[in-house]
One Martini backbone bead per residue (centre of mass of N, CA, C, O) as a GRO file, in nm:
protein
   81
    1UNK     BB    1  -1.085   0.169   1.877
    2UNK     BB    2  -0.990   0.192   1.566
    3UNK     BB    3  -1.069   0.038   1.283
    4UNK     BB    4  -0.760   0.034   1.214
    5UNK     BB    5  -0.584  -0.136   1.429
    6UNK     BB    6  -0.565  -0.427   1.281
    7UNK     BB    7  -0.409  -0.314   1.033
    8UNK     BB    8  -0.160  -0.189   1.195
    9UNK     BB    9  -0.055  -0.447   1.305
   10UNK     BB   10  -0.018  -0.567   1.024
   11UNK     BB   11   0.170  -0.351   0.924
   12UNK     BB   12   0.407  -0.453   1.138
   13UNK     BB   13   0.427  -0.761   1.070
   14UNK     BB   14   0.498  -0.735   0.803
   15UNK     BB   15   0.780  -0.612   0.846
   16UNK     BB   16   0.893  -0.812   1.072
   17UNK     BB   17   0.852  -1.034   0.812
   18UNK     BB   18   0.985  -0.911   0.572
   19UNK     BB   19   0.694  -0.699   0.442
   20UNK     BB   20   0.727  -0.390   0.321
   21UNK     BB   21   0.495  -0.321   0.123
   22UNK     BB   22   0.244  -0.416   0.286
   23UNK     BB   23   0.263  -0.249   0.447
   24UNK     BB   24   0.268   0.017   0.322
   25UNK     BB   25  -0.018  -0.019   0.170
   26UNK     BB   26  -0.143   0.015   0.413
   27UNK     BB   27  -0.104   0.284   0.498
   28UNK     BB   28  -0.218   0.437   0.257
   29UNK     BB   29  -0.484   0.419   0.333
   30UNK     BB   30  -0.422   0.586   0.604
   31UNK     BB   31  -0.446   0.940   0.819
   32UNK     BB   32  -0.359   0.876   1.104
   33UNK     BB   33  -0.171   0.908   1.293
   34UNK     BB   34  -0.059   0.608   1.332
   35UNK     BB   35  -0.029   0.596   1.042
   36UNK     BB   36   0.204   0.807   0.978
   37UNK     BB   37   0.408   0.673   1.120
   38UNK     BB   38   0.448   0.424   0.998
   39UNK     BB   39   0.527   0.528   0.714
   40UNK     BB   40   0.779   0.676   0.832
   41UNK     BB   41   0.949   0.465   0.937
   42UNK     BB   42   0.954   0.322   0.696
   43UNK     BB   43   1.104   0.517   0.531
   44UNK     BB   44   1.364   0.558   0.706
   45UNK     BB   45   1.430   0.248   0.646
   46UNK     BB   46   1.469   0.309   0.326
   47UNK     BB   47   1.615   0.597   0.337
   48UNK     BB   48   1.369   0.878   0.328
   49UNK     BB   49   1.412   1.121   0.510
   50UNK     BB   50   1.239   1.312   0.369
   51UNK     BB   51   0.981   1.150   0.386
   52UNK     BB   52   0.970   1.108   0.595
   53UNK     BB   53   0.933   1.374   0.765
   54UNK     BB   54   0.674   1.437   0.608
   55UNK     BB   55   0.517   1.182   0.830
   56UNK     BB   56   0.654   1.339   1.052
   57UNK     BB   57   0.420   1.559   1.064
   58UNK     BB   58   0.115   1.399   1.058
   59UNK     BB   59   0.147   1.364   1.364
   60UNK     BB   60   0.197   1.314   1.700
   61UNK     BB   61   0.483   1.510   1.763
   62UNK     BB   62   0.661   1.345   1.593
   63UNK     BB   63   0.997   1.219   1.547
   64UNK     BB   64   1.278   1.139   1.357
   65UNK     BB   65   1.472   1.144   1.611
   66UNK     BB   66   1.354   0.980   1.862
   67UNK     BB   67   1.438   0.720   1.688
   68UNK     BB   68   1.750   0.544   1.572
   69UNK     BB   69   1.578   0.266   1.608
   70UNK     BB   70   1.293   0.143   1.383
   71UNK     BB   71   1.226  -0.106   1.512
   72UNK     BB   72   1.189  -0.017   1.789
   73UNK     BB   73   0.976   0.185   1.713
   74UNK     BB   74   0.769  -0.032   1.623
   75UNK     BB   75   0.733  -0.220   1.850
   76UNK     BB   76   0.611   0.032   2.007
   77UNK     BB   77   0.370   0.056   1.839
   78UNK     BB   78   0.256  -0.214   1.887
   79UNK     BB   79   0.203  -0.148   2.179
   80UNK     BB   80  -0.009   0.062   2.107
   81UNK     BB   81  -0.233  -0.098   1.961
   0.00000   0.00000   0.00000
């Protein structure tokens, strides 16, 4: 487990919380694929296309696409950490 999971899964519960910036700031502070996916995501939920893509090019082979919805997404992210 990485020293920075409790802060990503604390990232993930802040916005299913309804607080967007925080959970951002955490994103913002690491740089590895799973904080850049949450960031992405985050981005997405925001409606910023293209800053999101920007943030799933530094994941592990995420894209995009890959999901519909960001929520669901989330989620899923919740579950791997």
């Amino acid at each position: 487990m990485n020293k920075n999971t409790e802060h990503l899964k604390q990232a993930v519960q802040f916005y299913l919380d309804g607080d967007w910036d925080a959970s951002h700031k955490i994103t913002q502070d690491y740089s590895d694929a799973m904080a850049n996916w949450i960031h992405a995501v985050l981005h997405k939920i925001e409606g910023d296309e293209w800053n999101s893509k920007y943030w799933y090019k530094r994941t592990d082979c995420r894209q995009y696409e890959d999901y519909v919805d960001a929520e669901t997404e989330l989620l899923e992210i919740q579950k791997l950490l």
